[in-house]
C-alpha positions in Angstrom: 16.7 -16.4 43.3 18.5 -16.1 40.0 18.4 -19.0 36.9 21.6 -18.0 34.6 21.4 -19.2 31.3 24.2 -20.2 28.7 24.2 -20.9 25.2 21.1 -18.3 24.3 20.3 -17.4 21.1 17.6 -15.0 20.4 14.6 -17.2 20.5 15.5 -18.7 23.8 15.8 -15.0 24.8 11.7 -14.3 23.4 10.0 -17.6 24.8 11.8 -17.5 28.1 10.7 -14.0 28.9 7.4 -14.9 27.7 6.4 -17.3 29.9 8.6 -15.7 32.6 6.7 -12.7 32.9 3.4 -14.5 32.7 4.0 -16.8 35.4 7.0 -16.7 37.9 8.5 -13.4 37.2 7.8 -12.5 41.2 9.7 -16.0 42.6 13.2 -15.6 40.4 14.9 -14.0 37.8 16.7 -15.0 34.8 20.3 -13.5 33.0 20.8 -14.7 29.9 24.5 -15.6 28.1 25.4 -16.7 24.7 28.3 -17.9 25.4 28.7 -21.6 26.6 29.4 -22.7 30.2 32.6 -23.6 30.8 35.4 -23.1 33.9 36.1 -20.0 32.0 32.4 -18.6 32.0 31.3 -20.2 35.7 31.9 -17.3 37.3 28.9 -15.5 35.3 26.5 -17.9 37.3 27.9 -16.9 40.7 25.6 -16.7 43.4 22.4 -17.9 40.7 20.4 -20.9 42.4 20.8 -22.8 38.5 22.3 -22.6 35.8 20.5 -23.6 32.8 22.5 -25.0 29.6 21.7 -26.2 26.0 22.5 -29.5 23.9 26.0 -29.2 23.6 27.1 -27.6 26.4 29.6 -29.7 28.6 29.8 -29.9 32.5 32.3 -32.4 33.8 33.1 -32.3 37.3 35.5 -29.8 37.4 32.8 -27.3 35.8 30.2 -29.0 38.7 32.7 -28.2 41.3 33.1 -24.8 40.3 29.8 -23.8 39.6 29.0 -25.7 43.2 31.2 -23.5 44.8 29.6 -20.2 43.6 26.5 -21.5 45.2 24.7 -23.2 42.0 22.5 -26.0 43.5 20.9 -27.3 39.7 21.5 -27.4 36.7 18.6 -27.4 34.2 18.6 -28.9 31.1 16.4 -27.2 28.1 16.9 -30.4 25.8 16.2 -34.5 26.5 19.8 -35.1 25.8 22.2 -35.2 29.5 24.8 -36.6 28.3 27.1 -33.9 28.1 26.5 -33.7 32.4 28.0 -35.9 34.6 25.3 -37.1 36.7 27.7 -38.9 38.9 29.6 -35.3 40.0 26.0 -34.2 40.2 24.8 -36.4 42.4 28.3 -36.3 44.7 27.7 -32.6 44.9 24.3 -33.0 45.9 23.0 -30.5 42.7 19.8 -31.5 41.1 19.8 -31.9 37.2 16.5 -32.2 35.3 16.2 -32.4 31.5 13.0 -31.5 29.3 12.7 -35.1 28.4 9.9 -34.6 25.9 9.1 -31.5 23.7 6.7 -32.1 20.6 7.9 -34.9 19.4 5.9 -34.2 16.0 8.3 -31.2 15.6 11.2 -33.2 15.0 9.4 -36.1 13.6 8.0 -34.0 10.4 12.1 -32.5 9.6 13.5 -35.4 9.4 10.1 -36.4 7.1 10.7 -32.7 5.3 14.6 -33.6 5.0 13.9 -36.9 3.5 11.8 -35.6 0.8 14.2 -32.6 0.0 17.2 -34.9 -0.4 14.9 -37.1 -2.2 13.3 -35.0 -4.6 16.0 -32.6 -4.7 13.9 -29.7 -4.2 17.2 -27.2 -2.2 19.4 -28.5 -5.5 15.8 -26.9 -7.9 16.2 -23.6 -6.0 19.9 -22.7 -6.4 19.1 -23.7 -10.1 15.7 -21.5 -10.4 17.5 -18.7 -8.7 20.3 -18.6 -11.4 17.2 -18.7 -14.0 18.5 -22.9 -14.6 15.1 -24.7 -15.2 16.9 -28.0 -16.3 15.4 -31.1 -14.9 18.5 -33.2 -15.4 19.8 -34.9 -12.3 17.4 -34.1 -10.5 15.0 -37.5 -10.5 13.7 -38.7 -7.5 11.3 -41.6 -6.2 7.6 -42.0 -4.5 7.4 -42.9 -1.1 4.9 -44.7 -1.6 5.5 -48.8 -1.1 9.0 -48.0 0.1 10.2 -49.3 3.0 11.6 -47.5 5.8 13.3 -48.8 8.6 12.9 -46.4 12.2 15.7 -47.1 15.0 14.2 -46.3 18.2 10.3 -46.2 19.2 10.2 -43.5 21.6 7.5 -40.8 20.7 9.5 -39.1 18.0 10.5 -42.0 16.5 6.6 -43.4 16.9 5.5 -39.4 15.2 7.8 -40.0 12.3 6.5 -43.4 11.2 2.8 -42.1 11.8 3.8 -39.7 9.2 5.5 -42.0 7.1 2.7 -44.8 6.8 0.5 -42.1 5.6 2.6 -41.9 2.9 1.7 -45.2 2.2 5.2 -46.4 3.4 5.9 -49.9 4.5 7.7 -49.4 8.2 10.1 -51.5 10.2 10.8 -50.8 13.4 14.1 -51.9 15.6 14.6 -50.8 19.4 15.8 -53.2 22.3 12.6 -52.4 24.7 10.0 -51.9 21.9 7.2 -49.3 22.3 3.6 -51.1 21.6 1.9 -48.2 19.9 4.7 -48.3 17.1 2.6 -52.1 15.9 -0.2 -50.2 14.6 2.2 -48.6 11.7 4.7 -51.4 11.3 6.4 -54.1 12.5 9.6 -54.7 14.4 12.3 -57.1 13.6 16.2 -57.4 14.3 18.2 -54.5 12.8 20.1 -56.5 10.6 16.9 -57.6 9.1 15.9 -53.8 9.1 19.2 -52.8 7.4 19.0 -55.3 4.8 15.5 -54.5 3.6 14.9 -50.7 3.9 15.4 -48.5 1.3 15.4 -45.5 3.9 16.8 -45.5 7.5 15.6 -42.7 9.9 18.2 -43.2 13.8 15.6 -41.8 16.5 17.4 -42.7 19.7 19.3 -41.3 22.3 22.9 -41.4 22.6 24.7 -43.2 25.2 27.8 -45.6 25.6 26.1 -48.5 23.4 24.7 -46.4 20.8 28.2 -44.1 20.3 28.9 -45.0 16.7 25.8 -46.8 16.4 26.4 -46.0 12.5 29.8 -47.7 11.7 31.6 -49.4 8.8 29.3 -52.8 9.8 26.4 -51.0 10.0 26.4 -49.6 6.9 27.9 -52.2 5.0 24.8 -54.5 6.4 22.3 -51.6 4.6 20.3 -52.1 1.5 22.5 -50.6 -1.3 21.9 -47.4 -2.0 19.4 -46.6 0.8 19.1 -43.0 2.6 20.5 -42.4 6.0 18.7 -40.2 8.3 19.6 -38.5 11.4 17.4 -36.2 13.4 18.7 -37.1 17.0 22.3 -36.9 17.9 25.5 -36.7 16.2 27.3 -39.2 18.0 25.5 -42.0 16.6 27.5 -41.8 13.7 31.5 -42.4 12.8 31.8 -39.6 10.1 34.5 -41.2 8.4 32.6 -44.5 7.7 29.5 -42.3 6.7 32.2 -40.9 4.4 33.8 -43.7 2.8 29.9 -45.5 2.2 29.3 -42.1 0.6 32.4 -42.4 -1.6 31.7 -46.1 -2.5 28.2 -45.6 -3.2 27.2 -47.9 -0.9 24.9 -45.1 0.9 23.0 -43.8 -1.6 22.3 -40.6 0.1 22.9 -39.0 3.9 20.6 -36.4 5.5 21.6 -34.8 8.8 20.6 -32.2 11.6 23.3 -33.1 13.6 26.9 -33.8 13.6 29.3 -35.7 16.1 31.3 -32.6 16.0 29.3 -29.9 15.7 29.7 -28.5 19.2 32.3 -26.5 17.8 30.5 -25.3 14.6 26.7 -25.3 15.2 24.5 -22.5 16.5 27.2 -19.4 15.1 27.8 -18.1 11.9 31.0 -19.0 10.3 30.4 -18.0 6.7 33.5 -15.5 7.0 35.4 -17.8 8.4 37.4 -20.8 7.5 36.3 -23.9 8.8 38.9 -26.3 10.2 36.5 -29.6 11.1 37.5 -30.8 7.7 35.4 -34.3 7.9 32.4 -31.8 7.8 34.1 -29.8 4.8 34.3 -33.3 3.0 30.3 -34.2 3.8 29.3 -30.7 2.6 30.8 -31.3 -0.2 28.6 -33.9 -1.4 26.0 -33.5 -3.5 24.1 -36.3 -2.2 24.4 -35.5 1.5 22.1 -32.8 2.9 23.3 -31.2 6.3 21.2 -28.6 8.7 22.9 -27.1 12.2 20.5 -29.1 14.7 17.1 -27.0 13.7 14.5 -30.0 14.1 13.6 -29.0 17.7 13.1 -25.2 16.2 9.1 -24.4 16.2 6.9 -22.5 18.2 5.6 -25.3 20.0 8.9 -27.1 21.1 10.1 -23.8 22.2 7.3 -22.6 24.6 6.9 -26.4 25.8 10.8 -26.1 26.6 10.6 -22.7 28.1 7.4 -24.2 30.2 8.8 -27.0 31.5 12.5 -25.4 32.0 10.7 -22.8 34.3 8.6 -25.1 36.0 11.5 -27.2 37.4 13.1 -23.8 38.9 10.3 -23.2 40.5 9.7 -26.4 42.1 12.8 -26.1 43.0 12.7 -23.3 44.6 9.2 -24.7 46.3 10.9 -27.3 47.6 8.3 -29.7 45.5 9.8 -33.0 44.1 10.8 -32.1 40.2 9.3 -34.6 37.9 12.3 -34.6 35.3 14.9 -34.9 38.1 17.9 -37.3 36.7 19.3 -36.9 40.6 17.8 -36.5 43.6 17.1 -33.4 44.6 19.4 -31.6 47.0 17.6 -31.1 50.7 17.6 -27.8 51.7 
């Protein structure tokens, strides 16, 4: 039984093997590739039982068909987000696909907390400054947290962990999501997002993407936001349409943007460019803000995010292979 993994970076490489060698290192084994899947690549998983992929890694049928023919019966998820998969292929095809739908949520709750607070406060603009022996203060004023208001799309448990953190702050939190989440009541309240929009003076996007949440962030979106309020996005690119982003940037009517992910960052993120030119050039124009502070998808990055992924990503191979019913399945599983 083999698991062939794609899109590794070093750390996947170190937690894997970790909990691999401690606990199912006699039922399979694992190959690790840092290159993405893709019909070029598929035949690196031939003959493994799974395949295992990252985030932004995309397998439409014609990659499912493939990989189905070289014998892969699963493909495993290390992320929440399955969007990228086409579960209907999948399911056609008979191959299991499970995702790791929950992975210390506090991890990515207290970056997006850390990111609004360096945008904020400016703290990565004091560095550079420090660094070049600058110790001017000017332009680099912020504002308390405390008795602002923030407004948090989506309940689930990140979105719940960042407004715990945020009402300790002394924050004031409103809340939107279509199938609200009861323990979110004890920080905030929840209204209609318009209402949300119009009244916070920082919005934090914690939900998943999907078909009617694509471009969530658009030209009426942010028109319908307080003036001059912070954007913040910890969960996935897609949610935004960079070019409205841009022009509300331009026009001042968003006061500040704060990012960890990018609608096109698939072809950026996760490699080192720096010698390189970069030709996405709507993220050239957000870098080049001085209000607009951008990371390459890192809020999932701790310890404790990783060894729960490995864990749970290992765990699903193995029941797999046990023939025991996988409790993040997103199809059924394949009969044997």
């Amino acid at each position: 039984m083999k698991l062939a993994m794609f899109s590794t970076q070093a750390y996947d490489v170190k937690y894997f093997e970790h909990i691999h060698g401690t606990k199912f290192t006699s039922k399979f084994e694992l190959t690790f590739h840092p290159i993405r899947l893709t019909t070029d690549t598929a035949l690196l998983a031939k003959d493994a039982t799974a395949v295992c992929i990252f985030v932004n890694d995309v397998l439409g049928a014609d990659v499912l068909r493939q990989l189905h023919s070289y014998g892969v019966r699963a493909v495993l998820l290390r992320c929440a987000g399955y969007n990228g998969v086409d579960l209907e292929a999948a399911q056609d095809l008979g191959m299991l696909v499970a995702n790791v739908p929950g992975y210390s949520p506090e991890s990515i709750a207290e970056f997006a907390v850390a990111q609004i607070q360096t945008l904020n406060r400016k703290t990565h603009r004091a560095f550079n400054r420090v660094r070049e022996s600058n110790f001017s203060l000017n332009g680099l004023v912020g504002f308390t947290l405390h008795g602002k208001t923030v407004g948090i799309i989506g309940t689930g448990r990140i979105g719940v962990a960042c407004a715990k953190i945020l009402h300790g702050f002394g924050c004031r939190l409103l809340a939107y999501d279509p199938y609200p989440n009861e323990v979110f009541k004890q920080y905030g309240e929840f209204t209609d997002l318009d209402s949300l929009l119009a009244q916070s003076d920082i919005v934090s996007l914690h939900c998943p993407l999907m078909p009617n949440t694509k471009h969530l962030v658009n030209e009426k979106f942010l028109n319908s936001m307080k003036k001059g309020a912070m954007l913040v996005n910890t969960s996935r690119g897609g949610l935004i349409e960079t070019k409205a982003v841009i022009a509300a940037l331009k026009s001042n009517q968003l006061g500040s943007l704060a990012l960890d992910v990018y609608e096109g960052e698939e072809s950026v993120f996760y490699g080192d460019h720096s010698g390189e030119v970069i030709a996405d050039d709507l993220l050239m124009r957000l870098l080049s803000f001085p209000n607009a502070l951008v990371c390459g998808h890192q809020a999932f990055l701790t310890e404790e995010s990783l060894q729960e992924i490995a864990t749970t990503t290992l765990q699903t191979m193995d029941d797999l292979i046990e023939g025991r019913t996988c409790q993040h399945a997103l199809t059924k599983v394949p009969k044997s």
